[in-house]
ROLUM-364116 format. One record per residue (C-alpha): residue number from 1; z, x, y. Coordinates in nm, 4 decimals, decimal comma. Example, Ala and Ser with C-alpha at 12.3 -4.5 7.8 and 13.67 -1.06 7.14 Angstrom:
// residues 2
REC resi       up     east    north
REC    1   0,7800   1,2300  -0,4500
REC    2   0,7140   1,3670  -0,1060
//
This chain:
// residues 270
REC resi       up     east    north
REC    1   0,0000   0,0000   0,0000
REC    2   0,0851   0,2934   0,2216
REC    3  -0,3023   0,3658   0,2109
REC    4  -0,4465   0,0894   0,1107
REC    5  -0,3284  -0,1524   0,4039
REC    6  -0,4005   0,0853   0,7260
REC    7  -0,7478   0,0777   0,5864
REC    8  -0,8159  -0,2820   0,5387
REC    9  -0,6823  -0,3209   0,8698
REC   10  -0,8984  -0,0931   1,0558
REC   11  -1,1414  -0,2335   0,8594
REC   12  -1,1092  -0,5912   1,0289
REC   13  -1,0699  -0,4312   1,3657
REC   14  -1,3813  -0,2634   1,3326
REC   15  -1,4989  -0,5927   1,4451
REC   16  -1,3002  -0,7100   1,7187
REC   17  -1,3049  -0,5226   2,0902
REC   18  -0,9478  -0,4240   2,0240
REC   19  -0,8506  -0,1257   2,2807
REC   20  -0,5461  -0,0558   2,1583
REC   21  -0,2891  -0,3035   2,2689
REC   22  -0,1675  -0,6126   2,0714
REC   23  -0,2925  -0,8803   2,2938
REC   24  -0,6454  -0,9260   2,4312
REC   25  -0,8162  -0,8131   2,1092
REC   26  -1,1090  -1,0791   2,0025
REC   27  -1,3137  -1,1256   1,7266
REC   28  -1,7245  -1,0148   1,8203
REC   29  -1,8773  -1,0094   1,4792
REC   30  -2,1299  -0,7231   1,4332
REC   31  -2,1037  -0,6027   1,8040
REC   32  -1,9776  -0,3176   1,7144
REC   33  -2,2177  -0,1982   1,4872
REC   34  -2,5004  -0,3090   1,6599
REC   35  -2,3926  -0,0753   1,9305
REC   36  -2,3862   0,1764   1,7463
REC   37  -2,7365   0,1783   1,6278
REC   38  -2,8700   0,0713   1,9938
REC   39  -2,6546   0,3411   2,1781
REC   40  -2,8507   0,6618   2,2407
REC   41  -2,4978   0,8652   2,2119
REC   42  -2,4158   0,7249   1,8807
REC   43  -2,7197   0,7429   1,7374
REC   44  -2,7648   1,0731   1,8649
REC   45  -2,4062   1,1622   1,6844
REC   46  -2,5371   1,0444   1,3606
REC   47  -2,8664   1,2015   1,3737
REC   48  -2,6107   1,5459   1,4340
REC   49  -2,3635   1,4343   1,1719
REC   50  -2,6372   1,4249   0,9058
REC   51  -2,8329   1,7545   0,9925
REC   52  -2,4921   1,9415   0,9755
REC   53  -2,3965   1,7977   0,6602
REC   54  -2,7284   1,8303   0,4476
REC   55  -2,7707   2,1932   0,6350
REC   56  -2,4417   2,3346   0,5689
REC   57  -2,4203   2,1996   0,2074
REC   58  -2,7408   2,3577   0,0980
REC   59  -2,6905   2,6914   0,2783
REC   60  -2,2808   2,7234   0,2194
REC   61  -2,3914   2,6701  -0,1624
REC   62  -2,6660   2,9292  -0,1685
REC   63  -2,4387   3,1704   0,0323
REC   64  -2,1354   3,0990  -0,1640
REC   65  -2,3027   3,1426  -0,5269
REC   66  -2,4992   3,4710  -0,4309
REC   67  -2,1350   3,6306  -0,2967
REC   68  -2,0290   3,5597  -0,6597
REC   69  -2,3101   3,6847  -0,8427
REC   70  -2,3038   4,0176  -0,6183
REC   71  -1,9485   4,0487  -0,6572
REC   72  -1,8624   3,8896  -1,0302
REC   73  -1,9588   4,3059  -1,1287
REC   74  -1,7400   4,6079  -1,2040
REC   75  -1,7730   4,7051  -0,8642
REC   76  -1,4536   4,8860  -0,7558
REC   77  -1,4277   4,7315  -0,4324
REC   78  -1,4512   4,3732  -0,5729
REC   79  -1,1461   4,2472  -0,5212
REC   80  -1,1565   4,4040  -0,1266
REC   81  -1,4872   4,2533  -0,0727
REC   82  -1,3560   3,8931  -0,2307
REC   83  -1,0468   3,9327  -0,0171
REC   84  -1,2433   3,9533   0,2942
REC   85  -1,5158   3,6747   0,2476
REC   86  -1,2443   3,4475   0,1644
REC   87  -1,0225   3,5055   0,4140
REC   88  -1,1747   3,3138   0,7001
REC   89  -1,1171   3,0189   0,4980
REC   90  -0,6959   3,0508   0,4783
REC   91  -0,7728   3,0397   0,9251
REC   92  -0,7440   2,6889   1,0916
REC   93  -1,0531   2,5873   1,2138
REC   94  -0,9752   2,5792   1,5693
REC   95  -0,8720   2,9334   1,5646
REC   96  -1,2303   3,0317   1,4189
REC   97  -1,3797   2,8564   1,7045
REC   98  -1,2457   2,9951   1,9851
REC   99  -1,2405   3,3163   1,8148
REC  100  -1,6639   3,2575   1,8181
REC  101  -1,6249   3,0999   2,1720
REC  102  -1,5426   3,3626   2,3008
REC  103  -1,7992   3,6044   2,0821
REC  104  -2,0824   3,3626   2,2029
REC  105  -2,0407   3,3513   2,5734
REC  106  -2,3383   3,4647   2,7644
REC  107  -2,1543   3,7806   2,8081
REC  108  -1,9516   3,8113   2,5551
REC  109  -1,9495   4,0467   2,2609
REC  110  -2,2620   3,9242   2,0688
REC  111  -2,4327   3,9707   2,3765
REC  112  -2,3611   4,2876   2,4720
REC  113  -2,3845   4,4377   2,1170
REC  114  -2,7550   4,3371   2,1322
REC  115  -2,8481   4,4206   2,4814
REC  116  -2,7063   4,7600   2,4236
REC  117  -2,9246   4,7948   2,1159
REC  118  -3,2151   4,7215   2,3595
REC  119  -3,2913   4,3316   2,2367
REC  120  -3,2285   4,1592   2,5179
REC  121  -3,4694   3,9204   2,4068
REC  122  -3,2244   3,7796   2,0974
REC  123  -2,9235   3,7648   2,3750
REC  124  -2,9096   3,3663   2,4261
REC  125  -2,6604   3,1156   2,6188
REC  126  -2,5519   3,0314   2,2326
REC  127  -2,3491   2,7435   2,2919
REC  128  -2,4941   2,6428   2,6507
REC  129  -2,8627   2,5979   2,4782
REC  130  -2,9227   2,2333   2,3985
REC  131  -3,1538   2,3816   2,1520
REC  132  -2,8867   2,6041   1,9683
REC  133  -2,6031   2,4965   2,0108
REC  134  -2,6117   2,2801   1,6754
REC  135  -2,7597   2,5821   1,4885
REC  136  -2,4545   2,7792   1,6322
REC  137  -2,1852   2,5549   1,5013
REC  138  -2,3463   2,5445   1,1536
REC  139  -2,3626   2,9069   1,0914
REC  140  -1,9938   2,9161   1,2247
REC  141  -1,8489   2,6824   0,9695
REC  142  -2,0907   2,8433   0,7244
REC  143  -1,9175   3,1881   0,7827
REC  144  -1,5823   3,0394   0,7905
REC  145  -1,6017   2,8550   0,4246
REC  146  -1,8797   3,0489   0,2376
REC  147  -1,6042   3,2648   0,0762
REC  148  -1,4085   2,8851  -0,0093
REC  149  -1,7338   2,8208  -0,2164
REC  150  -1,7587   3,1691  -0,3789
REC  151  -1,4083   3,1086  -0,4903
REC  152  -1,5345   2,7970  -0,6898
REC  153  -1,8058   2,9623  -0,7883
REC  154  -1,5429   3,2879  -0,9362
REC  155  -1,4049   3,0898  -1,1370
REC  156  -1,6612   2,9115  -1,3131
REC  157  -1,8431   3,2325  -1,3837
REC  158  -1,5093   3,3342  -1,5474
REC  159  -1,5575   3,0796  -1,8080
REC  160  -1,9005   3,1393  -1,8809
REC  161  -1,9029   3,3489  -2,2707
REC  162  -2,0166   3,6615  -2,1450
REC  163  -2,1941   3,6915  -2,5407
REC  164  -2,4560   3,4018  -2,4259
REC  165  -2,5578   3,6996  -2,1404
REC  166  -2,5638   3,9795  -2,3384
REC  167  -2,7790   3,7840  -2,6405
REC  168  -3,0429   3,6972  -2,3454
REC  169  -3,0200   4,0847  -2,2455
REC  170  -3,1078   4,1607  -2,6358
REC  171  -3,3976   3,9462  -2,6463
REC  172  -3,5423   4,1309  -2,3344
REC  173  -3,4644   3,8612  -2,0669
REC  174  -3,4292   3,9794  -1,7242
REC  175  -3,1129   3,9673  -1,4446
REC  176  -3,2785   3,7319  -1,2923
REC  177  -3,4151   3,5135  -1,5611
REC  178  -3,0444   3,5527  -1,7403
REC  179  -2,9002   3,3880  -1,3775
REC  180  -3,1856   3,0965  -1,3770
REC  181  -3,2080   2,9888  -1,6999
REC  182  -2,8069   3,0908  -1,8440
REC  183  -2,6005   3,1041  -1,5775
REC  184  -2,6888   2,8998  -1,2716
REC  185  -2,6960   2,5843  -1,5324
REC  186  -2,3851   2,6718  -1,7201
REC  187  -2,2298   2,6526  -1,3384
REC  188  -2,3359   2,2729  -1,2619
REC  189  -1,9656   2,1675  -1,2632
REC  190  -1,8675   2,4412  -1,0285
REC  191  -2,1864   2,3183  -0,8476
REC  192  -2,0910   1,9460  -0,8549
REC  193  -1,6928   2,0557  -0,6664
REC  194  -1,8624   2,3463  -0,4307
REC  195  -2,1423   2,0611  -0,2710
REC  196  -1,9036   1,7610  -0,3045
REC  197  -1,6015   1,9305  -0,1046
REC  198  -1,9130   2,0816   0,1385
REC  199  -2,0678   1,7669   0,1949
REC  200  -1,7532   1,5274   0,2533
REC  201  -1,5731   1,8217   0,5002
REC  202  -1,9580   1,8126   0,6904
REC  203  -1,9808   1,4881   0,7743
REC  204  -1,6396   1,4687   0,8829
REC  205  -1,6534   1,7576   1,1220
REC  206  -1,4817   1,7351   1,4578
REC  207  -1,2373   2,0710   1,5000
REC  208  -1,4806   2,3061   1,5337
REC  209  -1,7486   2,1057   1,7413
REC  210  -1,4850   1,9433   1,9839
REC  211  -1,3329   2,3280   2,0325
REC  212  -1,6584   2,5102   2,0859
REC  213  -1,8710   2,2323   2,2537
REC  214  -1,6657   1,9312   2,3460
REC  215  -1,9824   1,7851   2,2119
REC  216  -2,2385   1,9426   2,4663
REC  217  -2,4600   1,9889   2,6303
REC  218  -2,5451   1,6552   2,6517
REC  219  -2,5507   1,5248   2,3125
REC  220  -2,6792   1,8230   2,1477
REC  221  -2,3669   1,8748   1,9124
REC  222  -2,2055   1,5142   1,9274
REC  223  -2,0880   1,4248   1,5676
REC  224  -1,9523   1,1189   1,4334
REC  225  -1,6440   1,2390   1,4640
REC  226  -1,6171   1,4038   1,7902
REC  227  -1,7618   1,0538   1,9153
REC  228  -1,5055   0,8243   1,7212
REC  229  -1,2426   1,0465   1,8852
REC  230  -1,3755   0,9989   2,2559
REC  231  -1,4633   0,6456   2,2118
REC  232  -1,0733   0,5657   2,0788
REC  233  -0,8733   0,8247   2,3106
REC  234  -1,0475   0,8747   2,5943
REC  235  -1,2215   0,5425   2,6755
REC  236  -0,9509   0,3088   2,5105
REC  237  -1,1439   0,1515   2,2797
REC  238  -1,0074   0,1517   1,9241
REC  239  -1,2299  -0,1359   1,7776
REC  240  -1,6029   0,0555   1,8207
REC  241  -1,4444   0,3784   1,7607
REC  242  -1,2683   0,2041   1,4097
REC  243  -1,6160   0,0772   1,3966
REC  244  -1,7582   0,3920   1,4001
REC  245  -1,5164   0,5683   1,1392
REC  246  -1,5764   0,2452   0,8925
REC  247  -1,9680   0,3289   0,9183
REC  248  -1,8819   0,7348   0,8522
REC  249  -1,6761   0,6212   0,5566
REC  250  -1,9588   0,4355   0,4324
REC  251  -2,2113   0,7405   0,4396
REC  252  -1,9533   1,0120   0,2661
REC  253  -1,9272   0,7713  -0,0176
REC  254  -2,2633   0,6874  -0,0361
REC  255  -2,3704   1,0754  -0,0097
REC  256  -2,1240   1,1207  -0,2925
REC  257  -2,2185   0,9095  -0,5223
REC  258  -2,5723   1,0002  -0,4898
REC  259  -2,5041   1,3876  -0,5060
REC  260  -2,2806   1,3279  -0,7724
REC  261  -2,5394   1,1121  -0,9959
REC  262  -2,8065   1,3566  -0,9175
REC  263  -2,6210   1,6789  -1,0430
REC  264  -2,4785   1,5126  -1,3425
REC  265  -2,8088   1,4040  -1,4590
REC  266  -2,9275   1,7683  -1,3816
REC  267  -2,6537   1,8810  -1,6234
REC  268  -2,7498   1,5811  -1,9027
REC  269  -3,1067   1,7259  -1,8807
REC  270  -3,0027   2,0428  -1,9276
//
């Protein structure tokens, strides 16, 4: 009930113009939602929302399962290297981003690294770049959880029989056809956590958007989130933003189930 009745409640208010206070609020139907299909902002947020999600999923699980390949070896500096990819992920989020903030400022550090190597041309307003500044805030949160997905990765290479390797190795099959066609399949479960963890922190993304962007410029990096959060705390009004969260809970569920289904029937087939 603890759960359970909070949500069916902001479920019903989802539909009413409630801002926040106990009297006033009215019932308005499908207002709400209509809104936020015929509001440039919202839509705008969504558009964001999903381009972050699908991007960061399929590059954070590429990333993370090459880190483990590289470093599942008997490479002496293993466990250093694992230590240090994973460690961004043990940070909070907001820390990360104004760490990068302040990296990414037209004359900060990134900057002036590349200006003194004589390419001014790649120095860029990172975060200040309509253009960018979406691109920028996915390959943050990509560098901050790649090593969370290598983890996963870790430890479902540890359970793969290292025998089924070595008999491919006998009957002359190369690294890389040992990875494709014995490894990468034996690691669909580690697959199915890694992209399902990915995908539902994506499309719920707010820290590191609202604390490098506010959202900007314009509506460049507005997310679902960031937008839910301005709509109930800064303009006062709690039934479109609960609106707006009920329609975000809708997509991570149905973006789970599909991702789900899909890699499970990869692994039947297989």
């Amino acid at each position: 009930m603890v759960v359970l009745y909070p949500t069916l409640s902001g479920a019903v208010y989802a539909f009413t113009d409630w801002t926040g206070r106990a009297d006033g609020t009215n019932f308005i139907g499908w207002a709400n939602f209509v809104e936020i299909f015929s509001d440039v902002a919202a839509r705008s947020a969504l558009r964001n929302s999903l381009i972050i999600a699908v991007s960061v999923t399929v590059v954070q699980t590429l990333v993370g399962l090459a880190l483990a390949l590289a470093l599942h070896t008997s490479l002496v500096t293993r466990n250093v290297l694992r230590t240090l990819f994973f460690a961004p992920a043990l940070l909070p989020p907001v820390i990360i981003a104004f760490l990068w903030t302040f990296i990414l400022t037209p004359q900060g550090p990134l900057n002036r690294v590349l200006r003194g190597l004589g390419l001014d041309f790649l120095a860029q307003n990172w975060l200040g770049d309509s253009s960018l500044a979406l691109w920028t805030v996915i390959g943050v949160v990509i560098w901050q959880s790649a090593g969370l997905t290598m983890v996963i990765y870790l430890a479902g290479l540890q359970g793969i029989p290292t025998e089924l390797n070595e008999s491919a190795a006998l009957d002359g099959a190369s690294w890389w056809q040992r990875t494709r066609l014995v490894t990468v399949p034996l690691l669909i479960p580690a697959t199915t956590v890694a992209m399902s963890l990915t995908l539902i922190s994506s499309l719920k993304l707010f820290d590191q958007v609202f604390a490098m962007t506010g959202g900007g410029p314009g509506y460049a990096t507005e997310t679902l989130s960031v937008i839910m959060y301005k709509e109930a705390f800064v303009s006062g009004r709690f039934g479109y933003s609960t609106a707006i969260a009920l329609v975000l809970t809708m997509i991570v569920f149905a973006f789970t189930m599909v991702q789900l289904g899909a890699l499970r029937r990869f692994d039947v087939d297989r």
